[in-house]
N, C-alpha and C positions, 0 to 999 in steps of 0.2 A: 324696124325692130331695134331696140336699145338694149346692150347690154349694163349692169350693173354687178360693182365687183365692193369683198369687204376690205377693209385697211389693216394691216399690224402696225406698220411705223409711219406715222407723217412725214420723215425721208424719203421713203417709197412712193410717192405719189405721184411724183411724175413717173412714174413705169408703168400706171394705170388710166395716164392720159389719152389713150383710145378708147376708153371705156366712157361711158356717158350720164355716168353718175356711181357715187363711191356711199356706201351705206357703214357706218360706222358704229360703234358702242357707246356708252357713256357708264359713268360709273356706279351710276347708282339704279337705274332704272332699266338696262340692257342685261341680256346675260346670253349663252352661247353665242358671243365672237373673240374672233382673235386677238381684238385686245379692247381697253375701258378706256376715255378718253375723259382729263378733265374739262369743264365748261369752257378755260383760257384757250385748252389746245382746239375744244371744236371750233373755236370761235376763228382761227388760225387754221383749219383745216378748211372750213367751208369758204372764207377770203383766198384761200390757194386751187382750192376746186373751180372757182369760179372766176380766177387768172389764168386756167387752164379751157377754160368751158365747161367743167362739169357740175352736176349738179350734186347736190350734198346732203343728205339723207341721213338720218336718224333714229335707229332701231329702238324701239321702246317696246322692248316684249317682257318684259316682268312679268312673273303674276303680281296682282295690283287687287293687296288686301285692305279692310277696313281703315287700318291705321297709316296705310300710305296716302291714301286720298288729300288730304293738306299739303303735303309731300310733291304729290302730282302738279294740284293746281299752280306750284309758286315755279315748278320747273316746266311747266307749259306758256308761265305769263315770261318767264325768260326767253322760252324760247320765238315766243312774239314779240322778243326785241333782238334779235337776233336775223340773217341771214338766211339759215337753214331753210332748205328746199322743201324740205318732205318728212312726215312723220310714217315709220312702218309701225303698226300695234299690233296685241294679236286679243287685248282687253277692253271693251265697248267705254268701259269707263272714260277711256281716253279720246275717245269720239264724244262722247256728253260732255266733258267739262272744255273742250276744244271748241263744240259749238258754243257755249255759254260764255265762252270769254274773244267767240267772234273771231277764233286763231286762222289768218290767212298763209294758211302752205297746203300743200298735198297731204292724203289723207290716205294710207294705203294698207288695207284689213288681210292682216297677214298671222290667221291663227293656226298655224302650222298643218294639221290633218282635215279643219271640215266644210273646205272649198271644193265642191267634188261636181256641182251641175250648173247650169245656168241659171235657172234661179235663183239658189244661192248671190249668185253676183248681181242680179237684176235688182233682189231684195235689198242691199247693200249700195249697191251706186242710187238705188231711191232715196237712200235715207242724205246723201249727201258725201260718201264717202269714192274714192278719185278711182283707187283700182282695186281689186284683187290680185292676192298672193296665191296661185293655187294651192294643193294638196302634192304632196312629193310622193301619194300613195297612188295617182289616177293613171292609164295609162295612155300611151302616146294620140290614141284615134279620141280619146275623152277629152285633149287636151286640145287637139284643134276644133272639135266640134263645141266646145267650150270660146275658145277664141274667136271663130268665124263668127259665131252665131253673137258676139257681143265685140264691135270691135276696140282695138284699142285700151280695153279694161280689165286685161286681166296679164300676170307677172309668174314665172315659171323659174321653180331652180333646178339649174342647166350644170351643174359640176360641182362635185364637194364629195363630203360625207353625209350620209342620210342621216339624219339623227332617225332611232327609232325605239328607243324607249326613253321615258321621263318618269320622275320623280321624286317629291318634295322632301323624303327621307335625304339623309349623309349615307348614303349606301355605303361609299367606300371607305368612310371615315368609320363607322360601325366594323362594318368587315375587319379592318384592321385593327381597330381594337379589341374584337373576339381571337386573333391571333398575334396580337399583341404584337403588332408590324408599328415602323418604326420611319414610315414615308411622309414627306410634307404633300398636302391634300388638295386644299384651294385651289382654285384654280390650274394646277398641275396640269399643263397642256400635253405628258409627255405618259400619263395612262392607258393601257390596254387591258381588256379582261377577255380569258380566253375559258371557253367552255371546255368541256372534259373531250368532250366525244369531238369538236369539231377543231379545224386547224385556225381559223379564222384570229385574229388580234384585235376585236372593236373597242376604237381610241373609248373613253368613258373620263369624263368630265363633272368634277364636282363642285358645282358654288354655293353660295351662301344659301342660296334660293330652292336650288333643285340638284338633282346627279341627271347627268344624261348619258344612252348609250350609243353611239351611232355606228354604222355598216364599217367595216372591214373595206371592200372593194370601195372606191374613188366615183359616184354616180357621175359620165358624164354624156355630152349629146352633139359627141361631132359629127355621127352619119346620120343625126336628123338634124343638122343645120339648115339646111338647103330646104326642106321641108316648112321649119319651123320660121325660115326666115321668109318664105310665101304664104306666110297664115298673118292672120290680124293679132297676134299676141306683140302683147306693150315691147315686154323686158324681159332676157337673161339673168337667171344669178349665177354669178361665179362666187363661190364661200369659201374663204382661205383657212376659216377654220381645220387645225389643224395641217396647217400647209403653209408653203412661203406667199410671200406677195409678190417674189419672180416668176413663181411658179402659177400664179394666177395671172399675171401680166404674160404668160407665155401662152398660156391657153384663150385668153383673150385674142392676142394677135393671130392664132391659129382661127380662131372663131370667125374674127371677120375676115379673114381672109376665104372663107368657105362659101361659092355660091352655087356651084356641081355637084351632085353624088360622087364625082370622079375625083375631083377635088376632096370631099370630103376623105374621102379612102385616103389620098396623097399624105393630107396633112394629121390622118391619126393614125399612118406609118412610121411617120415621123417624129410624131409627138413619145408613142409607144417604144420607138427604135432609142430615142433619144434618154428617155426614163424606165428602166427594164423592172425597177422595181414597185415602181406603184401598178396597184390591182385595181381593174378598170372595168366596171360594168355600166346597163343602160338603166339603174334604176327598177323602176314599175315598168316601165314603158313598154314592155310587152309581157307582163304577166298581173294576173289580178290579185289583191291581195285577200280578198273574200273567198278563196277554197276551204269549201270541207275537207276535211281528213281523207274523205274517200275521192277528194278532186283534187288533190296535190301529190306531187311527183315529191318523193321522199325518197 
């Protein structure tokens, strides 16, 4: 099993050298990561990933309207002269024009929520596409009966913030002009919105493109390490969004170091001993997110 981790600074990169592939942003085409990267630096990033061994990866989740289509094409024929290991999408578009222009890298469908069963992924590796990203909503026994049952082909995010709402509104940028607030907006990595009734601070993220809202608590999967590293799933994500790149290079080395339940326990004593202030839950992984009102503990 491979983990894979995101990047903030090209300095950092060697601190992610046990990791086995670095998934990055780009400026115009990527959005929710920790930082945009110009074409010079990937080009400069994916040459140092791959002096290290790793491999070097490409998040192209936009959404990918009408008028970007030209747009696409001429940044997909770059990236066929280029290096780069792998493209992550999460818009088909980018599979169609990737076949048409014959692009040899990895191909990896990662539309955030509606990876949820094996067929989904059987449909998908038919059509030519390398792995699946699963759903960050499924939970822990879906995720390996998903993995066994197709091996190899499917990618799981393992530590981060859950993002869990989206939208194509300037929510925050709105809101603050109904109260006539006085905050730079963009991209602003340093937002929280906190509901009335709840104690909770979910980081909230605004770009060009969309506002996102993600979890409070920190989702991560040290005490199903050992689990998930005897199943047939590809790859780990580690998402620095909102976080350091030490602080993802620290849970990385935690990570492999983990092949016991006993171990596990050890190393997210320590991790937790060591960090008192981050809030640290398991995700979905043992609750479904399909409750009725009258099936949820409230």
């Amino acid at each position: 099993m491979r983990f894979i981790t995101t990047l903030s600074d090209i300095k950092n990169l060697s601190l992610l050298k046990s990791a086995d592939g670095i998934l990055v942003g780009e400026k115009k085409f990527s959005c929710r990561m920790p930082a945009y990267f110009s074409r010079s630096e990937l080009i400069r990033i994916s040459h140092e990933c791959h002096n290290l061994q790793l491999k070097c990866y490409l998040n192209v989740n936009r959404f990918i309207n009408e008028a970007d289509l030209d747009q696409l094409c001429e940044f997909l024929e770059w990236i066929a002269s280029t290096d780069i290991d792998g493209l992550y999408f999460n818009d088909l578009a980018v599979k169609t024009i990737a076949d048409q222009m014959n692009l040899k890298c990895e191909l990896i469908y990662a539309p955030e929520a509606t990876l949820t069963n094996t067929e989904d992924i059987r449909l998908f590796n038919s059509l030519g596409i390398d792995r699946g990203f699963l759903a960050k909503e499924i939970t822990l026994d879906e995720v390996l009966t998903i993995a066994n049952a197709l091996p190899g082909t499917v990618e799981l995010f393992g530590f981060g913030h859950l993002p869990m709402s989206l939208s194509k509104r300037p929510l925050v940028s709105n809101y603050l002009k109904h109260i006539h607030g006085d905050v730079a907006v963009s991209k602003n990595r340093t937002l929280t919105l906190k509901e009335e009734k709840r104690s909770y601070l979910y980081p909230v993220l605004e770009e060009s493109e969309a506002t996102s809202i993600f979890t409070d608590p920190i989702m991560n999967c040290f005490m199903e390490i050992p689990t998930l590293k005897r199943s047939e799933l590809n790859a780990i994500h580690l998402d620095g969004l909102f976080l350091s790149d030490e602080l993802i290079a620290e849970v990385l080395d935690h990570y492999r170091s983990i092949e016991t339940i006993e171990q596990a326990e050890l190393h997210f004593q320590l991790f937790i001993t060591a960090h008192p202030e981050l809030l640290l839950d398991s995700g979905y992984f043992y609750k479904k997110t399909n409750l009725t009102k009258e099936g949820a503990n409230v």
